[in-house]
C-alpha positions as CSV (number, residue, x, y, z in Angstrom):
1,X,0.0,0.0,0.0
2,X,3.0,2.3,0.1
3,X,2.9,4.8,-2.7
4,X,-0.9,5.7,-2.6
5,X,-2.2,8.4,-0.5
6,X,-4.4,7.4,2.1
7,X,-7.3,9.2,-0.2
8,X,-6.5,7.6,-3.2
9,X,-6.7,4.2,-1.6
10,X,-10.1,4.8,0.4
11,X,-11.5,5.8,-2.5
12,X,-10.7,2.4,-4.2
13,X,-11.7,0.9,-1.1
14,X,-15.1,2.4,-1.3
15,X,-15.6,2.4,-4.8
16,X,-14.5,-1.8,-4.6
17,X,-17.0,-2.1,-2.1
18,X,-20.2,-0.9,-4.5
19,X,-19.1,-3.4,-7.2
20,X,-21.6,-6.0,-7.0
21,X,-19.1,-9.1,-6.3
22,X,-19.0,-10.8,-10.0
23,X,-17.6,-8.1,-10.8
24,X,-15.2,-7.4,-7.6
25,X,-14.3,-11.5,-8.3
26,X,-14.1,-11.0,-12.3
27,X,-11.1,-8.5,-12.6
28,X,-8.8,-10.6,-10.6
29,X,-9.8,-14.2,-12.3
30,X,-9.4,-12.6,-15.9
31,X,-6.0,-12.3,-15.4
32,X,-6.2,-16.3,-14.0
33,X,-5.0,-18.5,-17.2
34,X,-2.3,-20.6,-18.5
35,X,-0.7,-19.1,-21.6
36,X,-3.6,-17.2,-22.6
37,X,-6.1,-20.2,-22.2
38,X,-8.6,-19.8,-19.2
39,X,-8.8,-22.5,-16.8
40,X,-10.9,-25.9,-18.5
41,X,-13.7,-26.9,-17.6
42,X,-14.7,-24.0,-15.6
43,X,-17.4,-21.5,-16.2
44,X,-16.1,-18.7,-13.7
45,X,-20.0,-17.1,-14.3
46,X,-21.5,-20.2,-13.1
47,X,-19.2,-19.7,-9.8
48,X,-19.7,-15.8,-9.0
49,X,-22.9,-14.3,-7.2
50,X,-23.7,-11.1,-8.2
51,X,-24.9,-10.1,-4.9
52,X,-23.1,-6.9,-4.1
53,X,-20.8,-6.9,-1.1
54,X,-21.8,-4.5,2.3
55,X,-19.2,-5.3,4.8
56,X,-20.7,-4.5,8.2
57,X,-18.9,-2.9,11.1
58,X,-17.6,-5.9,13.0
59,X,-15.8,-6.6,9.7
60,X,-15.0,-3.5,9.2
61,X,-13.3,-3.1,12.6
62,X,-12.0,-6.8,12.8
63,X,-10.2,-6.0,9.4
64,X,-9.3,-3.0,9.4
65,X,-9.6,-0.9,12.9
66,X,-7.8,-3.5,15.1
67,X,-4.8,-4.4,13.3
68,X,-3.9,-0.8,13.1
69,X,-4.4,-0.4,16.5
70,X,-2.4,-3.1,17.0
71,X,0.5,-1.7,14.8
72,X,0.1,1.7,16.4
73,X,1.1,0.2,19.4
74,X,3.9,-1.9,18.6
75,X,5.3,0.4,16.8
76,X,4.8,2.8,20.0
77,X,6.6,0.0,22.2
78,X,9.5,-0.1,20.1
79,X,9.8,3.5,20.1
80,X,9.5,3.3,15.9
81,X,8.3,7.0,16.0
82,X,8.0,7.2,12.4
83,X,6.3,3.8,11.7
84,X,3.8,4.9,15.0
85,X,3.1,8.3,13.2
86,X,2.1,6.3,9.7
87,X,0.1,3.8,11.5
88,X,-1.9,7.3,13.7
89,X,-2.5,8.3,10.3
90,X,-3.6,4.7,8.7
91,X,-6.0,4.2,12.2
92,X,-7.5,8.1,11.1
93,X,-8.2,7.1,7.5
94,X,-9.5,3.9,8.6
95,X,-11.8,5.3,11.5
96,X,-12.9,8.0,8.4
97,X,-13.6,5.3,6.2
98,X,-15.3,3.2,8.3
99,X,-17.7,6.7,9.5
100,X,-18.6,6.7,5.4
101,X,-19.0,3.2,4.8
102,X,-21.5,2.7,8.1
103,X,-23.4,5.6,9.1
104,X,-25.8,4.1,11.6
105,X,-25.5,0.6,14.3
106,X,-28.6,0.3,16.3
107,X,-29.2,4.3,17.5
108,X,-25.7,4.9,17.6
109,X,-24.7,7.4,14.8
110,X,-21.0,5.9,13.9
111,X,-19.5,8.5,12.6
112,X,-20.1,10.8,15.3
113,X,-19.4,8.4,17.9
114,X,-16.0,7.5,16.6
115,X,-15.1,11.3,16.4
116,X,-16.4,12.1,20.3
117,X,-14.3,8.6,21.6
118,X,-11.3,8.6,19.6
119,X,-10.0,12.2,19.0
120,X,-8.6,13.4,21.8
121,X,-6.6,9.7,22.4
122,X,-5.5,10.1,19.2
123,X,-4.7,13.7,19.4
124,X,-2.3,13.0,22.6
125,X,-1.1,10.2,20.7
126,X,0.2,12.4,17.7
127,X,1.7,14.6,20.5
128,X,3.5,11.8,21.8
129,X,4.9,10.9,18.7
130,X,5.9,14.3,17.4
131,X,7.7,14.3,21.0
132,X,9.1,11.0,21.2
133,X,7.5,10.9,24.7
134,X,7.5,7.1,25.8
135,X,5.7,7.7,28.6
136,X,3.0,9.7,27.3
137,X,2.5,7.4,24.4
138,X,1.7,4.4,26.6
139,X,-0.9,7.0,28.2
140,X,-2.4,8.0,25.2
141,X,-2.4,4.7,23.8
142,X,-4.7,3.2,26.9
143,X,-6.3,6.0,26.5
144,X,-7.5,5.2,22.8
145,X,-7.8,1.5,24.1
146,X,-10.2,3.0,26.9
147,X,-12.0,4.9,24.3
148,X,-12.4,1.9,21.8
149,X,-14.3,-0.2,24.8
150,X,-16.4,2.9,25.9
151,X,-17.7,3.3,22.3
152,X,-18.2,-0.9,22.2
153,X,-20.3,-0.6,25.4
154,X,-22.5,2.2,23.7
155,X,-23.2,0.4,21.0
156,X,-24.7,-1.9,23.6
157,X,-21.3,-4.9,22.7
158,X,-19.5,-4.9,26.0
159,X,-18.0,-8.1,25.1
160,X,-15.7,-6.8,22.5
161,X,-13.0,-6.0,24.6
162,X,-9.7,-4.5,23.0
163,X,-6.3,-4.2,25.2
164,X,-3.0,-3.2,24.6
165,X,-1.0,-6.0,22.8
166,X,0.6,-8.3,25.1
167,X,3.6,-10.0,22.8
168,X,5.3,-8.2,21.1
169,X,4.7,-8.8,17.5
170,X,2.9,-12.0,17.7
171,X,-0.1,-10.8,15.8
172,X,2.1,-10.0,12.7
173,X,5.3,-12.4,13.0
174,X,6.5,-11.3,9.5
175,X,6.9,-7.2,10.7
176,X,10.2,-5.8,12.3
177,X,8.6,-3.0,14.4
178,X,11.8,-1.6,15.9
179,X,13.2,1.6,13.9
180,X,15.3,0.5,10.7
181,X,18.8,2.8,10.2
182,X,18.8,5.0,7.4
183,X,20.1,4.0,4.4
């Protein structure tokens, strides 16, 4: 995903999402053949629906909320001060994106309840970063954990639980998180 700003890819993110899924699923097995033959025996519009695609918000958040919260974090705990100020801005987008895509759960108005549970953490957090403040980066980071289980028990799921990561790295084993010297 490096390379594309953060609008660029939301907007193929939503505009993906509207495609009804034949056509999500076509583009991809188009370029699926062996020498320019397609794949024998198989009618690829006999396999696709056509039902479009509506992620909901427990996708949503599963997908694409927690694992930058997760990266924010380790990068934080490694002190990567770069990698944690990408990731703020990734978790932003994402929250954004996620305000667009689902406006309403139950009564709660999404995109107004991310924006009066998560900006401030997230504000400190930037603060942290731009200071290279350890200690106030673990606050404003279980701060914005806080935040994320306030806003679950409003929308009446006080079983989703989130916490700061407790091993390092474990959730993405292929990922360095400590800072990288310039080359």
């Amino acid at each position: 995903m490096t390379g594309l700003p953060g609008s660029v890819l939301a907007m193929v993110i939503l505009g993906g999402l509207g495609l009804p899924a034949a056509a999500q699923q076509k583009m991809p097995m188009s370029g699926i053949d062996t020498g320019g033959k397609k794949m024998p025996g198989v009618n690829m519009d006999d396999l696709l629906s056509n039902t479009p695609y509506h992620p909901g918000l427990g996708e949503l958040m599963t997908s694409f909320v927690q694992p930058r919260h997760i990266k924010l974090g380790l990068a934080g705990a490694a002190q990567n001060w770069a990698y944690a100020a990408y990731e703020l801005g990734e978790l932003q987008e994402t929250f954004d994106d996620v305000g667009k895509l689902v406006l309403k759960h139950g009564a709660l108005a999404i995109p107004q309840a991310v924006q009066s549970t998560v900006k401030q953490p997230m504000d400190a957090l930037d603060a942290a970063i731009k200071a290279k403040d350890a200690a106030a980066f673990t606050k404003g980071y279980a701060d914005l954990t806080t935040a994320c289980n306030a806003c679950h028990q409003s929308a009446d799921h006080p079983m989703i639980v989130i916490q700061v990561p407790t091993v390092s790295g474990a959730a993405f084993p292929d990922q360095d998180f400590r800072p990288q010297p310039p080359k």
